[in-house]
C-alpha positions in Angstrom: 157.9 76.5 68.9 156.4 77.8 72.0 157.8 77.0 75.5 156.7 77.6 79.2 157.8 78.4 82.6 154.9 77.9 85.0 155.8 79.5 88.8 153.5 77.4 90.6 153.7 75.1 93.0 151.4 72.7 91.7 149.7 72.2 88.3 147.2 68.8 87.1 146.9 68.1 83.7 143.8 66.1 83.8 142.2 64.6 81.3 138.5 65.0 80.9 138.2 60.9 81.6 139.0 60.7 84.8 136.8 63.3 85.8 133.6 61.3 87.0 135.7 58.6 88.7 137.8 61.1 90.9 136.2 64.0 92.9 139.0 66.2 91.8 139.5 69.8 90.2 138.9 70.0 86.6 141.5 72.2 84.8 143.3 71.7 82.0 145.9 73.6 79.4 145.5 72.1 75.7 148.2 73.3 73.2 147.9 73.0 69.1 149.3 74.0 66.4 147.4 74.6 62.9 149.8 74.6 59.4 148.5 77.6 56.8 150.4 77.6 53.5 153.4 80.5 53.9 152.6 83.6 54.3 148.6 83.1 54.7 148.7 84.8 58.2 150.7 87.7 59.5 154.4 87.2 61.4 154.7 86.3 64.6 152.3 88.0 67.3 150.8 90.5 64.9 147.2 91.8 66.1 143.9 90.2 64.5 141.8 92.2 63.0 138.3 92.7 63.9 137.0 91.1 61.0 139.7 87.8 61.7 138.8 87.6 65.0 135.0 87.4 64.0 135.6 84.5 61.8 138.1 82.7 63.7 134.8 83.3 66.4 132.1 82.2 64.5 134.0 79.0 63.0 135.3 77.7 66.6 131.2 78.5 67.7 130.2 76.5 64.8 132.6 73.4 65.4 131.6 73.5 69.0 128.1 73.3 67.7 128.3 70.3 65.8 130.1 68.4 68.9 128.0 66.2 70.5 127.4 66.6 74.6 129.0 70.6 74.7 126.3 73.2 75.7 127.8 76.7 75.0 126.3 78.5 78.0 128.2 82.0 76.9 130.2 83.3 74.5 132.3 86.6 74.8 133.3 88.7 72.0 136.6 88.0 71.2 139.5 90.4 71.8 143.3 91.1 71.0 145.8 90.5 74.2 149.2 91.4 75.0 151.4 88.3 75.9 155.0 89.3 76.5 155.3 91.5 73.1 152.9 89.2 71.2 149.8 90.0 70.2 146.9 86.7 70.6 143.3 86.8 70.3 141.3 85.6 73.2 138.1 84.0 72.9 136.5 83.3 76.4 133.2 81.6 76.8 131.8 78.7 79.4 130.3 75.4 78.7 128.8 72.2 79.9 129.3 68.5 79.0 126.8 65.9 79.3 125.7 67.6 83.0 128.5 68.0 83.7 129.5 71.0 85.9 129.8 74.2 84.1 133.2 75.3 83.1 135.3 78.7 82.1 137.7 79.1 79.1 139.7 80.6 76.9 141.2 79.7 73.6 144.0 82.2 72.8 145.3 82.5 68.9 148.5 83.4 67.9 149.6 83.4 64.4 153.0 83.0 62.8 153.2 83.3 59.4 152.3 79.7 58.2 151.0 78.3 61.6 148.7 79.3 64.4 149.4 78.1 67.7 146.1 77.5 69.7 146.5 77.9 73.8 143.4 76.5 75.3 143.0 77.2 79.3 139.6 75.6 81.0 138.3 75.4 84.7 135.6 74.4 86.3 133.6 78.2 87.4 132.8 76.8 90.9 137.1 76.9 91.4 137.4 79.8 89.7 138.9 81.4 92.6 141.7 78.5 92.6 142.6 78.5 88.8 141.9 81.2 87.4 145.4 83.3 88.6 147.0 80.2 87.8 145.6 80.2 84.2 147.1 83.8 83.4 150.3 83.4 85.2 150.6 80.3 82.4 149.3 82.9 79.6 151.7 85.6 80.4 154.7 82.9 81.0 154.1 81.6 77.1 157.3 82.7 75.3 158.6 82.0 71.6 161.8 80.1 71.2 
């Protein structure tokens, strides 16, 4: 399992709900983890390779696609990251929801033999300058237990 040590003085875990009601920040931290048969991915925190990360790409673009109300306004290519000693792979890109205002994130993959854990970080752009050191002080405080 993954755990967390966030050095902050202050983080909201808000869920996309409340979000017309209050004129708040948006950000949020979504964790997952996806079960693979044992031994289908690599041990813990190996690097993707590019050919992964292109699919792993392409199928999250597609899903997001096919969700009603997301506008993909960008997409990065995605890359391999150093967390700690593990190796994730980050897909960034921004999106709107039903005019919404337009927001930042990150989804970053780590695979672990028969699981993938799935770290999802998103802000809204216009606080960018608020969340986004936040966001990678969480990344680079993920560690394995």
């Amino acid at each position: 399992s993954m755990g967390n040590h966030i050095s902050s003085d202050r983080v909201v875990f808000q869920s996309i709900g409340t979000n017309g009601i209050r004129k708040t920040d948006f950000v949020r931290v979504i964790y997952n983890s996806h079960y693979f048969g044992p031994g289908e991915l690599k041990k813990l925190g190996s690097p993707f390779t590019q050919v992964e990360m292109n699919a792993q790409s392409n199928a999250t673009l597609h899903s997001f696609k096919q969700s009603y109300g997301v506008k993909i306004l960008s997409w990065n290519k995605p890359v391999n990251v150093k967390i700690g000693k593990l190796y994730a792979m980050k897909q960034s890109y921004t999106r709107q929801m039903s005019g919404q205002p337009p927001v930042a994130a990150s989804i970053y993959y780590i695979q672990d033999y028969d699981r993938m854990y799935e770290i999802t970080t998103s802000y809204r752009m216009a606080e960018a300058d608020k969340w986004k050191p936040l966001m990678s002080k969480i990344i680079l405080s993920l560690k394995t237990q």
